[in-house]
C-alpha positions, 0 to 999 in steps of 0.5 A, spaced: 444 433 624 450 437 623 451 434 616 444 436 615 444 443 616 452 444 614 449 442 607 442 446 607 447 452 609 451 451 603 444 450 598 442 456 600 448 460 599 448 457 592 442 460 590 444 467 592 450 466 587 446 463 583 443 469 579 450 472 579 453 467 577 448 468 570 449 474 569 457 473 569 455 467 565 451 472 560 456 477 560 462 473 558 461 471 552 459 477 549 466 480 552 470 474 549 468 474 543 466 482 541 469 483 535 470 490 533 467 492 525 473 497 521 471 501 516 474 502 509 477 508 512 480 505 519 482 499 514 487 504 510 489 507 517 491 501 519 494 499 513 498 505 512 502 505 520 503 497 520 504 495 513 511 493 512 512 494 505 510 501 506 514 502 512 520 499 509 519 505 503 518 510 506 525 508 510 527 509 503 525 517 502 529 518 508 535 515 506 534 519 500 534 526 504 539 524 508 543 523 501 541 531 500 546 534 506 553 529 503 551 533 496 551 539 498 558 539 503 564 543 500 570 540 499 574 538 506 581 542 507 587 539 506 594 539 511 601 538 510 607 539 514 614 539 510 620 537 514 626 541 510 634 540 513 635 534 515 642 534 517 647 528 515 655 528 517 657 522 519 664 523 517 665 528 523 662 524 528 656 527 530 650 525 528 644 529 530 640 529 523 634 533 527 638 540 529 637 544 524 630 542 520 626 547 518 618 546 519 613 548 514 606 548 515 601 548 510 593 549 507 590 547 501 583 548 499 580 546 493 575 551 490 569 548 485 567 552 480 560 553 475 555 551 481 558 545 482 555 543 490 549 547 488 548 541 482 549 536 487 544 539 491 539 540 486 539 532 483 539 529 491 533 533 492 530 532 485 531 524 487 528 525 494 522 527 490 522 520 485 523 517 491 517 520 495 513 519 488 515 511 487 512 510 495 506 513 493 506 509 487 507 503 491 502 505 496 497 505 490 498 497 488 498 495 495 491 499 496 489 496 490 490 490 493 487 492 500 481 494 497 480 488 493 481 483 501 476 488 503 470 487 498 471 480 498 470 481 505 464 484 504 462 479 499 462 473 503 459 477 508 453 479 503 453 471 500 453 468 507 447 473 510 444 469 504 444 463 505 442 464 511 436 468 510 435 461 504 436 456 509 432 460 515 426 461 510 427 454 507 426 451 513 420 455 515 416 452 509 419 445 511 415 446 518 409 449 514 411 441 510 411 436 516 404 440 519 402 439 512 404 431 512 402 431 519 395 433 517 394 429 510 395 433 505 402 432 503 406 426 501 411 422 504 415 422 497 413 430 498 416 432 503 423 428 503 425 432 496 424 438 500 428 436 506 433 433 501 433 439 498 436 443 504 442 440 503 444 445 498 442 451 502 447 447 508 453 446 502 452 454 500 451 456 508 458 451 510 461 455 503 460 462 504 463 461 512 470 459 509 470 464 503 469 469 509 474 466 514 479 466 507 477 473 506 478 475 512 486 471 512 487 475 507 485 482 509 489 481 515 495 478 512 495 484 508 495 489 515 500 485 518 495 483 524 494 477 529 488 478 531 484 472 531 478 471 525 473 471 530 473 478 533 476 481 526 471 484 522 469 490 516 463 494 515 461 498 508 456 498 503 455 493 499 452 497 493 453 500 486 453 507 485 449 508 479 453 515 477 460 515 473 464 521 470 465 522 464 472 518 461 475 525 460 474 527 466 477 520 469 483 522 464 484 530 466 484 527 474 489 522 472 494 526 469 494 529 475 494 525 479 498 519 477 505 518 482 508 514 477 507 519 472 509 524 475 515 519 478 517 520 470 516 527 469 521 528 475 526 522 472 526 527 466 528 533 470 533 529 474 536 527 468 538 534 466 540 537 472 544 531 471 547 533 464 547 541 467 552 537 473 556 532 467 557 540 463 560 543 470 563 537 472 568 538 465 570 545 468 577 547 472 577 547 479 583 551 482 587 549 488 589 555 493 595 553 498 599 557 503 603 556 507 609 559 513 616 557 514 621 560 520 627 560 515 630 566 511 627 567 504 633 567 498 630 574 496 631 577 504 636 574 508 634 578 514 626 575 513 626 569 518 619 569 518 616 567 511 610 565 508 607 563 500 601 562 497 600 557 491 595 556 485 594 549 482 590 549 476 589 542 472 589 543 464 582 540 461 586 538 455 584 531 454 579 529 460 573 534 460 568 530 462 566 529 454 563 522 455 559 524 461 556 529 458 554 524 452 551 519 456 547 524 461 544 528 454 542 521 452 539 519 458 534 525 458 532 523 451 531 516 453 527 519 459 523 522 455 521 516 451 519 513 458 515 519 460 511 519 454 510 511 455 507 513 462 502 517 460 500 512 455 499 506 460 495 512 464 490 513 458 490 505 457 489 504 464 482 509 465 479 506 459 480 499 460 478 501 467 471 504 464 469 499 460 469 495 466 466 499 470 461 501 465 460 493 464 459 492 471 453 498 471 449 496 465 449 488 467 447 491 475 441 496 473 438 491 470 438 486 476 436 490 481 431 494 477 427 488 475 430 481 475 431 480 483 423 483 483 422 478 478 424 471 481 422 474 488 416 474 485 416 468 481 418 464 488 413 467 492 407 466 486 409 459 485 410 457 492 403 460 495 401 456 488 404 450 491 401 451 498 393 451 494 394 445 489 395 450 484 403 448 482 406 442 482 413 441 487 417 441 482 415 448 479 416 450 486 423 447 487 425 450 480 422 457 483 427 457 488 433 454 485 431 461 480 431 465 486 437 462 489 440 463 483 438 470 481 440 473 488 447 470 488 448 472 480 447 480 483 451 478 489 457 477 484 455 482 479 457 487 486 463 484 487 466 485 480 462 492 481 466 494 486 473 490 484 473 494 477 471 501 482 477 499 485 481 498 478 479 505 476 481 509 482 487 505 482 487 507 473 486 514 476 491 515 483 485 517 487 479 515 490 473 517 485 469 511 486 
């Protein structure tokens, strides 16, 4: 009896935690496994503050102003200290060689002429500028390359969500098939095509999830992040834009924007502050001193206290920096040439970033305007056709495969749309598409 009601007690304070226990059950699933969808602009975000090649760049622009304070320092002051009057009598048994020195202390200063510091400061500042140039420059490779993780991400997502809508309506008309079977009206060879079939939507199911567990590696790679590929995911439109500027527009925006372009035309300008610092550099630089001495002068016998001043002045008769001064004009014609072939490769890259677009635009209008509706269509008549004896199964799986394939060619089409978008803001050095 006491086993008996020991176990009664225990049932039913199971089943008060039983409802409970049900909804932790459906609770924690959907904790666990929350994933959290980022934008386009959340993902440059992340990208921007956790990218290691971009961190390390920017490490580089401020090595580069810290290389402004040591060009503009002035020249540090020397000191000297001369000992005169050492006494040496050793024929007279007294050795003191310290009683009777004379100390004198003394200064130089180095003097730079022509603007010299000022030069210095100006090519370390002009050189921070590069520096800033080429990390925005290496930032636009490196978001070309993210925003293509990015769309491959969302085309594998776009091509999954397809196939499963094909597999879902595929097996919708197989349960239509088997009732069918069930009642007469189809063959068994019939319908074992239809369900061999299937295995096709399955292959393109399985496909399209490791295509996106792929993308999503490789998204994440690029943002330095371990977050499991269960609870990553992103979120954007998968669409075309049916607009595009006009290529002279895109050229005018990218001469303007371009960082490695602009990279070069700072080059130019630090080659000639160079060449201006090489001309300063074959000037003279004079070296004050002074100096004071407690000892009598040769002109005042009575003066113990004495001091002097010096001048040096080097002659520039060989040396005056004729080499530098050559090799700097030459440098800055040969970053010219370089500047010029900058903006070359800039028009190139618009104009091969136009045609792709432009390419991509006119395959997709077509697409959506009138092929998609179309096999949409097709399927749907030849199936409905099948459905009443009006089509044969084979009219009705050779409907399918073209919708299937028709759906996944504009899929593609998108995803090269949306790569060669990628291309042209990368051509451009900003976002216009």
């Amino acid at each position: 009896m006491t086993n008996s009601a020991s176990l009664d007690t225990a049932t039913r304070r199971l089943a008060r935690l039983a409802p409970a226990a049900c909804i932790a059950a459906c609770l924690l699933p959907s904790c666990a496994f929350a994933q959290s969808a980022f934008t386009w602009q959340q993902i440059k975000e992340k990208f921007a503050s956790s990218n290691p090649a971009l961190l390390a760049a920017q490490a580089d622009i401020e090595e580069s102003r810290a290389a402004e304070t040591t060009a503009f320092l002035r020249p540090n002051p020397e000191v000297s200290l001369t000992m005169d009057g050492f006494q040496v009598t050793p024929g007279q048994g007294v050795w003191r060689p310290l009683s009777g020195i004379v100390q004198t202390p003394g200064i130089s200063y180095l003097h730079e002429r022509r603007h010299k510091r000022e030069l210095r400061l100006e090519g370390a500042k002009i050189s921070t500028d590069i520096a800033s140039s080429q990390y925005l420059d290496q930032q636009r490779g490196l978001l070309f390359n993210l925003r293509n993780a990015f769309i491959q991400t969302l085309q594998a997502k776009a091509v999954l969500q397809n196939a499963r809508e094909n597999l879902d309506y595929w097996d919708r008309e197989l349960d239509v098939d088997r009732t069918r079977f069930k009642a007469g009206d189809m063959a068994l060879t019939d319908l074992n095509r239809m369900e061999l079939q299937r295995v096709q939507f399955e292959s393109d199911l399985e496909t399209a999830t490791v295509n996106l567990r792929t993308a999503k590696i490789q998204l994440l790679t690029l943002l330095n992040d371990r977050t499991p590929i269960e609870k990553f995911d992103v979120a954007g439109p998968y669409d075309f834009q049916d607009q595009l500027l006009s290529m002279e527009r895109l050229r005018s925006l990218a001469l303007e924007s371009r960082p490695d372009l602009k990279a070069a035309a700072q080059l130019v300008d630090l080659a000639e502050s160079t060449h201006r610092l090489a001309i300063a550099n074959g000037s003279t630089d004079p070296t004050f001193s002074l100096w004071y001495s407690h000892n009598p002068s040769f002109s005042n016998p009575y003066a113990s206290e004495t001091m002097g001043g010096s001048i040096s002045i080097p002659l520039r008769i060989f040396d005056r920096n004729q080499g530098e001064k050559a090799r700097t004009e030459i440098d800055i014609r040969r970053n010219q040439r370089l500047r010029d072939a900058a903006q070359a490769q800039v028009y190139g890259d618009v104009d091969s970033a136009y045609v792709t677009v432009a390419g991509a635009l006119n395959m997709l209008r077509p697409y959506k305007n009138k092929y998609m509706p179309l096999a949409l269509d097709v399927r749907d008549r030849i199936a409905f056709a099948y459905k009443n004896g009006g089509a044969s199964l084979l009219d009705y799986l050779d409907a399918e495969k073209s919708y299937r394939d028709t759906k996944q060619a504009y899929l593609n089409l998108i995803g090269a749309y949306l790569t060669a978008a990628a291309q042209m803001n990368m051509a451009v050095g900003k976002e216009v598409l």
